[in-house]
Residue, then its C-alpha position, 0 to 999 in steps of 0.5 A: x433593482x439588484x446590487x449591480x444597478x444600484x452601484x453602477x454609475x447613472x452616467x458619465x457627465x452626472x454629479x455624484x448624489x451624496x445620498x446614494x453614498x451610504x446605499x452603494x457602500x450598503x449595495x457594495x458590502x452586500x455584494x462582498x458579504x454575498x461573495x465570501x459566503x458563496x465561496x466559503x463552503x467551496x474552500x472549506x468542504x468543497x460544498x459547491x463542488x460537483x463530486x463532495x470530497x473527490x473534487x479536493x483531490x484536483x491537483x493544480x485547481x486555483x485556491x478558492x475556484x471550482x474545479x469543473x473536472x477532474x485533472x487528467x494523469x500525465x501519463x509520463x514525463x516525471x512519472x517515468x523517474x518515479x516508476x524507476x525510484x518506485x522499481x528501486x523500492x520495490x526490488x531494495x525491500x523485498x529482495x531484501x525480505x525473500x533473500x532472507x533465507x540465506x541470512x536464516x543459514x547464516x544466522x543459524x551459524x553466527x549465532x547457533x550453539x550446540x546446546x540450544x534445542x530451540x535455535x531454528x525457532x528463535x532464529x525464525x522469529x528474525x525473519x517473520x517479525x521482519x516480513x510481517x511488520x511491513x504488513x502490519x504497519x499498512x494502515x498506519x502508514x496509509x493514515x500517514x501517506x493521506x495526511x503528509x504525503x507520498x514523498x515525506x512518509x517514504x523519506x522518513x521510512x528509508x531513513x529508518x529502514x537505513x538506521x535498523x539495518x546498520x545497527x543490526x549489524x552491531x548485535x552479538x546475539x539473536x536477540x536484538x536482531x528482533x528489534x533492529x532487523x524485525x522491528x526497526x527495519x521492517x518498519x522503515x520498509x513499510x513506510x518506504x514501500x506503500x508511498x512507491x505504489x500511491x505515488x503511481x497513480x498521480x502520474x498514471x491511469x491508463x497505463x497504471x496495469x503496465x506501470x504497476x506491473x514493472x514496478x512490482x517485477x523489480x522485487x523479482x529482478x531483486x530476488x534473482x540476484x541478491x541471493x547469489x550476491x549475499x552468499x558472496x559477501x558472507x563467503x568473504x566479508x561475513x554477516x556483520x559487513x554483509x548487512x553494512x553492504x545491504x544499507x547501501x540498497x536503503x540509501x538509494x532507496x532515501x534518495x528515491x524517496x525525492x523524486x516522490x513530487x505529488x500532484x495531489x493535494x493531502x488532507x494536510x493541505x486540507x484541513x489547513x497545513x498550507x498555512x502553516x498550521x499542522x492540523x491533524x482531521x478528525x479520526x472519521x476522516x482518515x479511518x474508513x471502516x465503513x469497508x467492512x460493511x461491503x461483505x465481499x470484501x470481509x470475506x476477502x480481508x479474511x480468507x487471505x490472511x487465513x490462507x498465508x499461515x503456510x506462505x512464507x515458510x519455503x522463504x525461510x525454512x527451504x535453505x536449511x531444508x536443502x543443505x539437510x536432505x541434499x548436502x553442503x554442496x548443492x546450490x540452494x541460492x539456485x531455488x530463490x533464482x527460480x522463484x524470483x524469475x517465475x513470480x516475475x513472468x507470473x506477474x506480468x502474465x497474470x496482471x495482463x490477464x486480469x484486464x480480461x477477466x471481468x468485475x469480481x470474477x478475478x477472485x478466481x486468479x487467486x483460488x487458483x493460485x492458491x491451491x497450486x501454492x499449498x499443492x507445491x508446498x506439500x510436494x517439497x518434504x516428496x523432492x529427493x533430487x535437486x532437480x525436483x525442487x527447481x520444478x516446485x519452485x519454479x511453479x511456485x514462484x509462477x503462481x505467487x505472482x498471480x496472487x500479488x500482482x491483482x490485489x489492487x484491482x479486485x479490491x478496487x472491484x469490491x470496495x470502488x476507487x474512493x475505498x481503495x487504498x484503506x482497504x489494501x492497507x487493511x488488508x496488508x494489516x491482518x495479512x501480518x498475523x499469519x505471516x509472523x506466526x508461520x515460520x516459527x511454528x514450522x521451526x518449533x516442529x523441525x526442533x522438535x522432530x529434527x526435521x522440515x518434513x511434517x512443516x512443509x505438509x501442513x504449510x500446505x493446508x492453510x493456502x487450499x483452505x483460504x482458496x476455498x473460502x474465496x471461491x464465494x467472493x464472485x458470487x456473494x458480489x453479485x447479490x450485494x451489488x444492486x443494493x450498493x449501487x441503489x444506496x450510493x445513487x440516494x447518498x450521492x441524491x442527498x448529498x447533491x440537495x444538502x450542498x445546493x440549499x447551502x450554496x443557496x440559502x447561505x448568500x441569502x441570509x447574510x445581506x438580510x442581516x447586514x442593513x440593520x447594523x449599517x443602519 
């Protein structure tokens, strides 16, 4: 007889048997006994889940049910406004960050003195401590987007952002600059920036090419425009109240940060913050090594940093570059309009053409752009007339949009979705080392020879190197992808048995115990 039989009624017209009271209190705690049990694992580690882990990530699943699939994106309606906040922060940070060149020239002039044979390289260091802390502080941020989520990890980074641009506005010297704009700043934006690109796949799949797309061409929109508005500003108002008139950008960009509602649930919520208990997981949980294990993804994790020691150079040396070959008079903001409008067009075309090219084989996209992007840095010191360098920038520009906009899917192709996001944030991480030591090498050797010509050749060497190293990547994939895909089916194997003896033997154990302290 089961525990249903025993506490249903014998009949309607029957007289209760007050022997049977202690069986059917017996059969009844049994039963709730049983239950919690069963659903124990369900709510705590997701046990009885089909899918583990990846069956927490449901948005809107019923506390304590078992979801059966997984939730479908919206594909639009409110993810329409957060692509648009996404696009804000996207063009507010980097239109900020490959505008800096005009903040170079204006620096090198508010700060600059006659007798310091070491200016370019100290006011370089201003503008690479900048673009390579929002890098650096990508997996870090990735840890704190898992654990608070989207919305308040891009809040708090604009706030600061806001605080670092607004003091560096105070300074008298270069150096605090390291801290307010390099440090402070820099590292508001990497807070403000990474959520922008999580936040896009809660509310989009299918068309998460075309919305990643827009919102990386924001940067480029900001690129084209800023430059001309900055020169303006610091023709008419100076450096000082230039950089007040940039913190403008960083409190829209805090109140876009609102719009950031999230669909999926963070480990917070996890581990027991809906309770109102902060409870950070263990360092296991939110720190995936294990990606390095994937050799292609090594090779890749290194060949790109090894090929952007000369990458942002142009950004912060071709200003200066021009007005000492070329004059005051030429328009050098002319160069940054090239490069903002062809990255723009490049990635747009090239994320469009990535959806064509299969698995790993995108890898391609990048060798290629590389050995164009060293190819085109080592032809500027070669460019006597202005006309010259708007054809190198203009290719330039084309293929750096190649490289940033398929980032995502070849990582997604070597490591799977479920590793995605910790391994970009690595990435962007080792990513900070060569882009913070460039420009400042590039302003020692100008220092030193009293001119760019020697910086611009070999900021061209490191982009066909690592272009070369990542030419190995399609084919070091394809061996290791037949034990991959044998080593996840007898994980996923081992998985599926542990959490069907637990949803099996766990209800069993519990009631064999239970008669001896009722009795």
């Amino acid at each position: 007889m089961t525990l249903n039989e025993e506490s249903e009624p014998q009949g309607a017209g029957d007289a209760p048997d007050p022997s049977a009271a202690p069986l059917l209190c017996l059969g009844l705690r049994e039963q709730q006994d049983a239950q919690a049990v069963a659903e124990e694992p369900r709510q705590d580690n997701g046990a009885c889940c089909p899918g583990g882990q990846s069956a927490q990530l449901l948005a809107g699943s019923p506390e304590g049910q078992q979801p059966q699939q997984e939730a479908e994106p919206p594909e639009g309606g409110w993810g329409w406004v957060v692509m648009l906040a996404a696009m804000w922060c996207n063009g507010a940070v980097f239109g900020i960050q490959n505008s800096c060149g005009v903040l170079f020239v204006s620096m090198l002039s508010e700060f600059g003195s006659q007798d310091d044979k070491q200016l370019v390289f100290k006011t370089a260091w201003v503008s690479s401590l900048s673009m390579g802390m929002i890098f650096f502080c990508s997996p870090i941020v990735s840890v704190f987007t898992d654990i608070f989520g989207c919305r308040i990890v891009a809040i708090v980074g604009a706030a600061v952002g806001f605080v670092g641009l607004l003091l560096s506005s105070f300074v008298s010297s270069i150096e605090p600059l390291y801290f307010t704009y390099g440090v402070l700043f820099a590292c508001g934006c990497s807070f403000a920036y990474q959520p922008s690109l999580v936040i896009l796949g809660h509310y989009f799949k299918k068309r998460l090419g075309l919305v990643n797309g827009i919102v990386t061409a924001g940067s480029s929109l900001f690129t084209v425009s800023l430059p001309f508005l900055l020169r303006v500003l610091i023709d008419s108002v100076g450096l000082y109240n230039t950089l007040r008139v940039l913190c403008i950008l960083m409190f829209v960009l805090f109140l876009a940060g609102f719009t950031y509602k999230p669909l999926i649930s963070t480990i917070r919520d996890k581990e027991g913050g809906k309770k109102g208990i902060l409870r950070f997981p263990p360092a296991k949980k939110i720190f995936s090594f294990s990606i390095f294990k994937v050799k292609s993804y090594r090779i890749w994790a290194f060949g790109i940093p090894a090929a952007l020691f000369g990458y942002f150079v142009p950004y912060v040396h071709l200003m200066q570059h021009v007005k000492e070959r070329l004059g005051e008079d030429v328009q050098e903001e002319v160069l940054l309009l090239c490069l903002g409008i062809t990255s723009g067009i490049g990635r747009l075309i090239f994320g469009r053409a990535a959806d064509y090219i299969p698995g790993a084989k995108k890898v391609y996209l990048q060798v290629v752009s590389f050995f164009l992007i060293g190819l085109m840095s080592m032809m500027i010191p070669l460019c006597h007339v202005f006309g010259g360098l708007v054809a190198v920038c203009l290719f330039m520009g084309l293929f750096d949009g190649c490289f940033i906009c398929i980032m995502a899917p070849i990582a997604f192709e070597l490591v799977g979705a479920q590793e995605v996001s910790q391994a970009i944030g690595f990435l962007l991480g080792l990513m900070s080392v060569p882009m913070i030591v460039g420009p400042p090498i590039a302003g020692i050797l100008r220092d030193y020879l009293g001119t760019y010509d020697v910086a611009f050749y070999l900021a061209g060497v490191p982009p066909i190197i690592g272009g070369i190293i990542l030419c190995f990547i399609p084919w070091v994939h394809e061996q290791q992808q037949p034990k991959e895909k044998a080593k996840a089916v007898k994980e996923t194997t081992k998985k599926m048995l542990e959490n069907e003896s637990t949803s099996i033997s766990g209800p069993a154990e519990k009631p064999s115990k239970e008669p001896e302290s009722v009795v």
